[in-house]
C-alpha positions in Angstrom: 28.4 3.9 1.7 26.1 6.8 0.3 24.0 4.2 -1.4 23.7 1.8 1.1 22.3 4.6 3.2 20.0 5.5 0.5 18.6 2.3 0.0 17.9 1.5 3.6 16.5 5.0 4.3 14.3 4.6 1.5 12.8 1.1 2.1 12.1 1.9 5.8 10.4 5.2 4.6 7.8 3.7 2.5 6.1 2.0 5.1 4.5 4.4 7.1 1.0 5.8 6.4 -1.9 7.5 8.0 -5.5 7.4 7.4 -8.8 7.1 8.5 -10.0 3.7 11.0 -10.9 0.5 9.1 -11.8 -2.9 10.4 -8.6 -5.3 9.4 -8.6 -8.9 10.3 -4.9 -10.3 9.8 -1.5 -8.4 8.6 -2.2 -8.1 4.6 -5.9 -6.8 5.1 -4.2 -4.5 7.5 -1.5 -3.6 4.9 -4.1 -3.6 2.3 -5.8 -0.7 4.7 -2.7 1.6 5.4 -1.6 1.7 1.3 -5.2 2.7 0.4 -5.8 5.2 3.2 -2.6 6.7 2.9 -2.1 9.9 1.5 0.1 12.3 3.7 0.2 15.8 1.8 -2.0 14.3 -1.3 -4.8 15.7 -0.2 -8.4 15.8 -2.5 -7.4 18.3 -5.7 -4.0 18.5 -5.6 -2.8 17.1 -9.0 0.7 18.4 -9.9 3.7 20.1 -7.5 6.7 22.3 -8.8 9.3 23.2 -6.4 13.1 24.2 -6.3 15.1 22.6 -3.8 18.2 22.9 -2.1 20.7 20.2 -0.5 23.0 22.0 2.0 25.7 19.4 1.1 25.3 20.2 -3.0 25.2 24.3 -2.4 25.9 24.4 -6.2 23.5 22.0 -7.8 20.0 23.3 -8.5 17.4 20.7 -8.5 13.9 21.0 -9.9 11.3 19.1 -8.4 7.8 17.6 -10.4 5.0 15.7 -9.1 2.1 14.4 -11.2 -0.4 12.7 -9.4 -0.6 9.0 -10.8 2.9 9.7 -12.1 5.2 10.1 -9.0 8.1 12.3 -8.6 11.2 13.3 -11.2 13.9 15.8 -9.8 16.2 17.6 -12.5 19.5 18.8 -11.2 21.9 21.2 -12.8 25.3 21.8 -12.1 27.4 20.6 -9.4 29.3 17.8 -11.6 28.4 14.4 -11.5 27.9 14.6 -7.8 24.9 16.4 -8.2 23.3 12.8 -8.7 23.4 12.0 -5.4 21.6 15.2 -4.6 18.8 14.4 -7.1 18.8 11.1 -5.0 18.5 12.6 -1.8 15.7 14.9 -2.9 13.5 12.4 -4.5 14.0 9.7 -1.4 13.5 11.7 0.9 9.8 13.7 -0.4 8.5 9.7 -0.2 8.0 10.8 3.7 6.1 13.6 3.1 3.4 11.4 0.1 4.6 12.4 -3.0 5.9 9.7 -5.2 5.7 6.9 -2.6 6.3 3.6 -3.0 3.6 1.1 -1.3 5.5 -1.4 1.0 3.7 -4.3 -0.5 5.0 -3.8 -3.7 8.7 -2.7 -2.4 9.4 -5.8 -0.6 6.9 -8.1 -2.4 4.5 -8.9 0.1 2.1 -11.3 -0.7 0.3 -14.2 0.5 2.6 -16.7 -1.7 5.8 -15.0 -0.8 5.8 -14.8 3.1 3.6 -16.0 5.8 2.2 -13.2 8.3 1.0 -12.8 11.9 -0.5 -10.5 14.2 -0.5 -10.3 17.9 -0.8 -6.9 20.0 2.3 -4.5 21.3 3.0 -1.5 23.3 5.9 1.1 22.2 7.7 2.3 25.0 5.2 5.7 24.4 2.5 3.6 25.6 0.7 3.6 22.4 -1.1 0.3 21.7 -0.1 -1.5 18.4 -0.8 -3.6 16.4 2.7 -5.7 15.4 3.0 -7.3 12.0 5.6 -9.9 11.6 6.5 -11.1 7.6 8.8 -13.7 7.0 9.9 -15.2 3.6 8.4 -18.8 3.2 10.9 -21.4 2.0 12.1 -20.7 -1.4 11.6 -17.2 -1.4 14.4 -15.0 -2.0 14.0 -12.0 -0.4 15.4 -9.0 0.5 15.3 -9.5 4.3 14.7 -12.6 6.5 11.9 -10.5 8.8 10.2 -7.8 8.6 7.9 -6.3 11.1 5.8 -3.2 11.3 4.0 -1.6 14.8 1.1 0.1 13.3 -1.5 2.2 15.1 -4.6 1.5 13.8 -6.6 3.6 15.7 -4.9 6.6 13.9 -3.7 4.0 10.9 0.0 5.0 11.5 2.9 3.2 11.0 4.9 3.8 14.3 8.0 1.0 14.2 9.5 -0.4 11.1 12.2 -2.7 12.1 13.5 -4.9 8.9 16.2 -8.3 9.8 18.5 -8.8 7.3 20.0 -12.0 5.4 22.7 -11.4 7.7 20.8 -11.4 10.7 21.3 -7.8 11.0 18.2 -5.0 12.0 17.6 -1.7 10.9 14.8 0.0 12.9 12.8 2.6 11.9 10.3 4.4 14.7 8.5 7.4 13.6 6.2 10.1 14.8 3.8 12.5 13.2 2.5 15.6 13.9 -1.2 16.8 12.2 -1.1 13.3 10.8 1.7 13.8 8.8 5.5 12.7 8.6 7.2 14.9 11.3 10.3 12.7 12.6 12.4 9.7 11.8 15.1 8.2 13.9 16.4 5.3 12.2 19.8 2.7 12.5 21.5 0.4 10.8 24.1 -0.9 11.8 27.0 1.7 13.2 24.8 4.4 11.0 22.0 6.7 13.2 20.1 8.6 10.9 17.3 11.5 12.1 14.9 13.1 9.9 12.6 16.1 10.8 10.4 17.6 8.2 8.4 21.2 8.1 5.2 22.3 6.1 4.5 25.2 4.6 1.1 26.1 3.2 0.1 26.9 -0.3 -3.5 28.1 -0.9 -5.4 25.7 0.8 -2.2 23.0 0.0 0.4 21.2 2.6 3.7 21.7 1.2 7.2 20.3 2.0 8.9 23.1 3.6 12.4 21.9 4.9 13.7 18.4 6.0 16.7 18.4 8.4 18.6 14.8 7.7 21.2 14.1 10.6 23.6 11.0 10.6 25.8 9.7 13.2 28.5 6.6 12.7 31.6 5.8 11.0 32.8 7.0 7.7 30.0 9.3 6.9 31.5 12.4 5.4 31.9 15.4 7.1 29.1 17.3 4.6 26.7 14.5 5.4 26.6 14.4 9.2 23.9 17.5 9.1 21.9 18.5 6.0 19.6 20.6 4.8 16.7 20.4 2.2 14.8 23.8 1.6 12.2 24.2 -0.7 11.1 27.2 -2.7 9.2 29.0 -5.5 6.4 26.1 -5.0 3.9 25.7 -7.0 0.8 24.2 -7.0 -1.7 22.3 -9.9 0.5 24.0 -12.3 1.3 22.9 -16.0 3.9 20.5 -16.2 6.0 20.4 -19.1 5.2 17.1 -21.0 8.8 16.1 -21.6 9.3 15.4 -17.7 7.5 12.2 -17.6 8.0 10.9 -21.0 9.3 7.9 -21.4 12.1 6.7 -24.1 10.7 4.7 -26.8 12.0 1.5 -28.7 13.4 3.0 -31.8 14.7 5.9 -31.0 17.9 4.1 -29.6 20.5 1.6 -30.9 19.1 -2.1 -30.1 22.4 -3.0 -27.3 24.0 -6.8 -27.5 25.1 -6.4 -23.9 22.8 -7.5 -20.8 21.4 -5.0 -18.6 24.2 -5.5 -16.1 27.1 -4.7 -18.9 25.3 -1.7 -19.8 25.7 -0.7 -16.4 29.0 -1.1 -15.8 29.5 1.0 -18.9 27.7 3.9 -18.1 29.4 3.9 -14.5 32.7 3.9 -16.6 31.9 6.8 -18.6 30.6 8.8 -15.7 33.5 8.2 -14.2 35.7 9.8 -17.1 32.9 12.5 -17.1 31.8 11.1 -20.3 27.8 12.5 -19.6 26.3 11.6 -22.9 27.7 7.8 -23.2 26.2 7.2 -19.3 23.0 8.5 -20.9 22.9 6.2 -23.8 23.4 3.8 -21.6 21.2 3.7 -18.7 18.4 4.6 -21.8 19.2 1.5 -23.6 18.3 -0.2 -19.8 15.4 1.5 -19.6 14.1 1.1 -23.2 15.2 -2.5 -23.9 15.5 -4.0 -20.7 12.5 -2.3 -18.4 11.6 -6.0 -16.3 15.7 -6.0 -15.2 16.1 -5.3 -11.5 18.8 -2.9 -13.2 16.2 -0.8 -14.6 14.8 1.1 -11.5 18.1 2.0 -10.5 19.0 3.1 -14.4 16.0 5.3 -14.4 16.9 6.9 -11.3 20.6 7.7 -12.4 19.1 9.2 -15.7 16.6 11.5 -14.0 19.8 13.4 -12.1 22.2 13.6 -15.0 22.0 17.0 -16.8 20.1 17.2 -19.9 
């Protein structure tokens, strides 16, 4: 259930953006606009981010948190067993909202003007804010990841305000969203029986916007009792600081044993070995994924597990 919620929190978050007015003729020049525009707390001069954060639900797992502009975002945890993954999880999804390590929607879902067909016609949100409503669809003999996908963007301000995402099963997830300052400031999303509400908080460093504390709230069925209201706070930020080079460096052919299993067996095996608390055989795993198999829709979520298992 956890990762389901991940995963739907974290597409919807990626679309929204802010920026400065262009002209935009149909839906992917108007897509094209928002993804270059957008920069939330990225502002001019700000090339690295070091923080220490803290999930309310994971009080004994500390997590490190590195941006590198180009680079993205890679959260360390330590401690807290192997549940401190989904902490590291939670941390990196949830900083997309606030810039840093954002994924452009384009590229998350595949848009493109050979993979679904697009429209534009004007809208109203219940705020009274004009919009301009995007409407993707898969063409035939696409598989994609959802059978419609629309997005309500002001483009006066060049803000995504409504994100609402039809699945193969017919099912929506909407997204709406406001901003404050022009930046990320509240998320109310559902999916199915699941209600999920974000609110985020700067802080200033020097002359920098900083993430500050995000308040997640969820509401539905099933949804443990630590998970209903959290807490991320962030401390002991720093700005345009060093970052050591070993956080972003990448496994190399060679240094690991070639595997004879598929990316999907490997997989399976590191989930069995984190199950039996086995750390180092889940870690030779997921970097055999990553090393020999980085074009595998496995991969991403490999690399992810591997950046939240202790070193």
């Amino acid at each position: 259930m956890k990762k389901g919620i991940y995963k739907f929190i974290v597409s919807a978050f990626v679309l929204f953006v802010g920026a400065v007015p262009l002209i935009a003729e149909d839906a992917f020049s108007i897509l094209d606009n928002l993804e270059k525009n957008y920069v939330g707390i990225e502002k001019g001069g700000l090339n690295t981010l070091i923080a220490k954060a803290l999930v309310s639900a994971y009080p004994k797992t500390a997590i490190t948190v590195y941006w590198l502009k180009g680079k993205g975002v890679k959260v360390k945890t330590e401690g807290g067993g192997p549940a401190a993954m989904g902490a590291g999880l939670m941390v990196e999804s949830f900083l997309k909202v606030t810039g840093l390590g954002a994924k452009k929607s384009s590229e998350e879902f595949k848009l493109t003007k050979e993979t679904v067909d697009a429209t534009t016609e004007p809208g109203t949100l219940e705020d009274g804010t004009k919009v301009t409503v995007l409407t993707f669809i898969p063409k035939k003999g696409q598989d994609m990841s959802f059978k419609k996908l629309v997005e309500k963007v002001d483009i006066k301000k060049w803000l995504a305000r409504q994100v609402v995402t039809t699945t193969k099963e017919g099912e929506d997830a909407i997204t709406d969203i406001t901003y404050k300052d022009g930046l990320f400031a509240k998320m109310v999303s559902s999916a199915g029986k699941v209600k999920t509400t974000m609110t985020v908080t700067y802080g200033e460093k020097g002359k920098f916007t900083v993430p500050a504390k995000q308040v997640i709230e969820m509401e539905g069925p099933n949804i443990p009792e630590e998970m209903k209201s959290m807490t991320i706070t962030y401390s002991d930020v720093e700005v345009n600081a060093k970052i050591p080079e070993d956080v972003f460096a990448e496994p190399k052919a060679g240094d690991l044993p070639k595997p004879t299993e598929t990316a999907a067996e490997l997989f399976q095996q590191a989930q069995a070995a984190m199950q039996k608390g086995n750390m180092d055989t889940a870690k030779l795993k997921l970097r055999q994924i990553v090393t020999y198999y980085p074009n595998d829709p496995m991969a991403t979520t490999a690399k992810m597990m591997l950046e939240q298992l202790p070193k």
